[in-house]
N, C-alpha and C positions, 0 to 999 in steps of 0.2 A: 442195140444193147446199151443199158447206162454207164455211164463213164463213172469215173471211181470219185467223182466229186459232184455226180448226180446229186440235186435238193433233194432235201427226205422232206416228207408231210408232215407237219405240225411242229418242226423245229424252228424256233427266230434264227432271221440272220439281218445282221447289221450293216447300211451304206450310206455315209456322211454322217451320223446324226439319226439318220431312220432306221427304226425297228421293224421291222415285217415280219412275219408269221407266214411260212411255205403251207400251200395247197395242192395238194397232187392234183389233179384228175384226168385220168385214163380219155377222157371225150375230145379230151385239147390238146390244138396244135399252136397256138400262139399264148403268150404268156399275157394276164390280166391283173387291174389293182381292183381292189375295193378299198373303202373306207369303212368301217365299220360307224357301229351308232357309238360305241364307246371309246372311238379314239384308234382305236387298233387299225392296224393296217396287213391287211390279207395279199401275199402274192402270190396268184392262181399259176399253176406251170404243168407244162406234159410231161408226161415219162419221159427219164432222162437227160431233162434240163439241168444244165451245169449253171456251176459261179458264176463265170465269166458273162455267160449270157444275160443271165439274173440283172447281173450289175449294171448292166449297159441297158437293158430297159428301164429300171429304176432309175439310172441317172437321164437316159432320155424324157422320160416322165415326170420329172421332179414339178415342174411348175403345176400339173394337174395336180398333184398333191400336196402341193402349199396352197393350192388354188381351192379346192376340197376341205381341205380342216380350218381356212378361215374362215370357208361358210357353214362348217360345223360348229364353229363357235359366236357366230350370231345366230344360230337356231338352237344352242343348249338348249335343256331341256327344262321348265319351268319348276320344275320338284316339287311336281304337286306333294302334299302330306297328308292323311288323316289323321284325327283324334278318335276318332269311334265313338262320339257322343250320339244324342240319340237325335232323330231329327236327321243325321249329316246326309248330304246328297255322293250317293254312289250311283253309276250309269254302265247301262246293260244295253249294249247292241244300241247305240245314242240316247236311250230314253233315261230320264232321272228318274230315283226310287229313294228316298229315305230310307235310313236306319232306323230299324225297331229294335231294340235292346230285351230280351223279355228273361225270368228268374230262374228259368228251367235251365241247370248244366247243360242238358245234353240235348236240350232243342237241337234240331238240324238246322242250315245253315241254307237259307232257301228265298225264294219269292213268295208272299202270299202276302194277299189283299195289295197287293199293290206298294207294299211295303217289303227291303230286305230287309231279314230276321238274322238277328245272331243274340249268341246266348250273352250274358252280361259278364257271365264269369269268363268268358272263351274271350272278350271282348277286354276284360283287366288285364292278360296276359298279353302284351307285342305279339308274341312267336304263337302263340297261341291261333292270334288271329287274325297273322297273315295265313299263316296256314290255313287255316277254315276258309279265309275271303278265297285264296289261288284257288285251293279244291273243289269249293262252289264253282267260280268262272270257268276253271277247267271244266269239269262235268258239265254243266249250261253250255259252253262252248263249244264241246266236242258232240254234242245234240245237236247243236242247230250247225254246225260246219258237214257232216255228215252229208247230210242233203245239199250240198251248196258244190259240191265237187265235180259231180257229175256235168251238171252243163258247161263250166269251164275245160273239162279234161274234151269232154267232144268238140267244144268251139277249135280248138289246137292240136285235137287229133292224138292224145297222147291218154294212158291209161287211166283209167280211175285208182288214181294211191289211197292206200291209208291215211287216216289224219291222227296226227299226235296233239292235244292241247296239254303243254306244260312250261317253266321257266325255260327261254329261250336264251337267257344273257339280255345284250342289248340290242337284239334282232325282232323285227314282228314276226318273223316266222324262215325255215329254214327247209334247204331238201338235202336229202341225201340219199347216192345214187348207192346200187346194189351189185355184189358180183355176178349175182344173178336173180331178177326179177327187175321192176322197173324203180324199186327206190322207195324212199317213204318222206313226207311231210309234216309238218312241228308247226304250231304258230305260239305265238305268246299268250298267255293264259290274259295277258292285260291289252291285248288287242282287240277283246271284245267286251271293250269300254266303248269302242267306238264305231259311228253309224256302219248300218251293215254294206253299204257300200264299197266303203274302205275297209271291211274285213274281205269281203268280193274280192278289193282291187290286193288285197295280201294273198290270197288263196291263188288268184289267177297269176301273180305275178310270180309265185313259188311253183306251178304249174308249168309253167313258161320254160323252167332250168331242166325240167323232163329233155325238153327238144334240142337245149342251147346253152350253152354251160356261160357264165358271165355276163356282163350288161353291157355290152356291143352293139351294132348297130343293127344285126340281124335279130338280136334279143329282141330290142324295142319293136322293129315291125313285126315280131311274131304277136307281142303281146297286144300291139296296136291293132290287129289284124281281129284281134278277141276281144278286146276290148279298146275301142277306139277312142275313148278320154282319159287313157291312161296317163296321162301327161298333168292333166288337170289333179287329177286323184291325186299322183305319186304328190304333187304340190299341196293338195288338204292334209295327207298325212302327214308330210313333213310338219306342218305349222301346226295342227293339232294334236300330233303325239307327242310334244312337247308340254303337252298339259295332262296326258294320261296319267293315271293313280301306279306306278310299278311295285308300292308295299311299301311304302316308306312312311313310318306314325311318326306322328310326333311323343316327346320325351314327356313321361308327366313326374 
C-alpha cells in the first residue's frame, strides 16, 4: 500500500539543483532516469515509491546525469530553419523533394511530380504552414508506418499497437501503456524526414517498452535480439536528428 509521501506521476521534485519530473509505472520494480531531448529529466518509479527512496537514487546517480547532459550539449541540435522559398529542399523518408509554391489557396499540401506542393498563400502565413507541412508528414507518415509495425511487434513477440503520427515535444516517438489493452504508439511527425531505417529503428525501439519499461540492460538485449545494429542506428539518429526540420521558419 503507498505510503503518504508515495511520488505522484507528473509532479517535479527537486534534489541539489535537479529538477526531475515523476513517472509512475505500474510494470516497475526499480527506479530509472532518462534524459529527455529537451533537457528535461524523467524519474521513472513503481507504485509507492517514497522521497526518501527517490533521493538516494538520484544522488547515487548524479554523475550519469552530469555525464548525460554534457553530451546532450555537444549533440544540440543544429536548428535547422526554413524559409519556404520555392525550389527549398524538404526530405521525406531520406529522399530530397523541392518546394513547388503554386496560386491556388486551397491546393492540397502533397507529393506530386516529384516535387512537394504547397499553396503560396498558406506558405506567406508561419502558422499557416507549419500546420499544412505537420499535417502532410503526419498523414504520409501514419500511411507508410502502418505497415512497418507488424514485423517488428512479431520479431519481440508483443502486439501489434496503434500508431499515432503527431507533435511529440522533443521525443522521436513515445509509448503509452493501457489499464487495459496493450497501450498505444506516437512518433514525431518530423521523424519522417529521415531514412526509413531510422524510422524502423524509432518504431522497433518504442515496441521494445511493450516488453520492458526503461533503457536497461534487458531493454537493450530485447531490442538487440530485433534488431541487431541497434547500437549503430541509435548512434545515426543521434547525429542526424540534430539536422531534422521540427517547424522552425525563419522571420521575414
Amino acid at each position: 500500500m503507498p505510503s503518504e509521501s508515495a511520488l505522484v506521476d507528473g509532479h517535479p521534485i527537486a534534489f541539489d539543483g535537479l529538477e526531475l519530473i515523476v513517472r509512475l509505472s505500474p510494470r516497475r520494480t526499480r527506479l530509472g532516469l532518462t534524459l529527455e531531448r529537451d533537457g528535461s529529466i524523467l524519474l521513472r518509479v513503481p507504485p509507492g515509491c517514497g522521497l526518501d527512496r527517490a533521493e538516494a537514487f538520484v544522488r547515487g546517480n548524479r554523475p550519469w546525469i552530469e555525464s548525460k547532459s554534457r553530451l546532450r550539449e555537444d549533440r544540440a541540435p543544429a536548428q535547422a530553419v526554413r524559409d519556404l522559398s520555392e525550389g527549398e529542399i524538404h526530405r521525406y523518408l531520406g529522399r530530397e523533394y523541392r518546394l513547388h509554391l503554386v496560386d491556388e489557396s486551397d491546393a492540397p499540401t502533397r507529393l506530386t511530380g516529384g516535387r512537394l506542393q504547397l499553396s503560396r498563400a498558406v506558405a506567406a502565413d508561419p502558422v499557416l504552414a507549419r500546420a499544412a507541412l505537420a499535417a502532410w508528414y503526419c498523414q504520409a507518415g501514419r500511411r507508410w508506418a502502418t505497415n512497418r509495425v507488424q514485423p517488428w511487434a512479431a520479431r519481440m513477440e508483443v502486439p501489434e499497437l496503434p500508431i499515432e503520427v503527431r507533435d511529440v515535444g522533443r521525443r522521436w516517438g513515445t509509448y503509452r501503456s493501457a489499464p487495459s489493452g496493450p497501450g498505444r504508439i506516437a512518433l514525431h511527425w518530423a521523424a519522417f524526414q529521415l531514412p526509413t531505417r531510422l524510422v524502423d529503428y524509432v518504431i522497433a525501439h518504442e515496441l521494445a517498452h511493450v516488453r520492458i519499461a526503461g533503457h536497461g540492460t534487458a531493454y537493450w538485449r530485447l531490442l538487440a535480439q530485433a534488431l541487431p545494429e541497434c547500437v549503430s542506428l541509435k548512434q545515426e539518429l543521434d547525429e542526424m536528428g540534430r539536422r531534422v526540420w521540427l517547424g522552425d521558419l525563419a522571420t521575414r
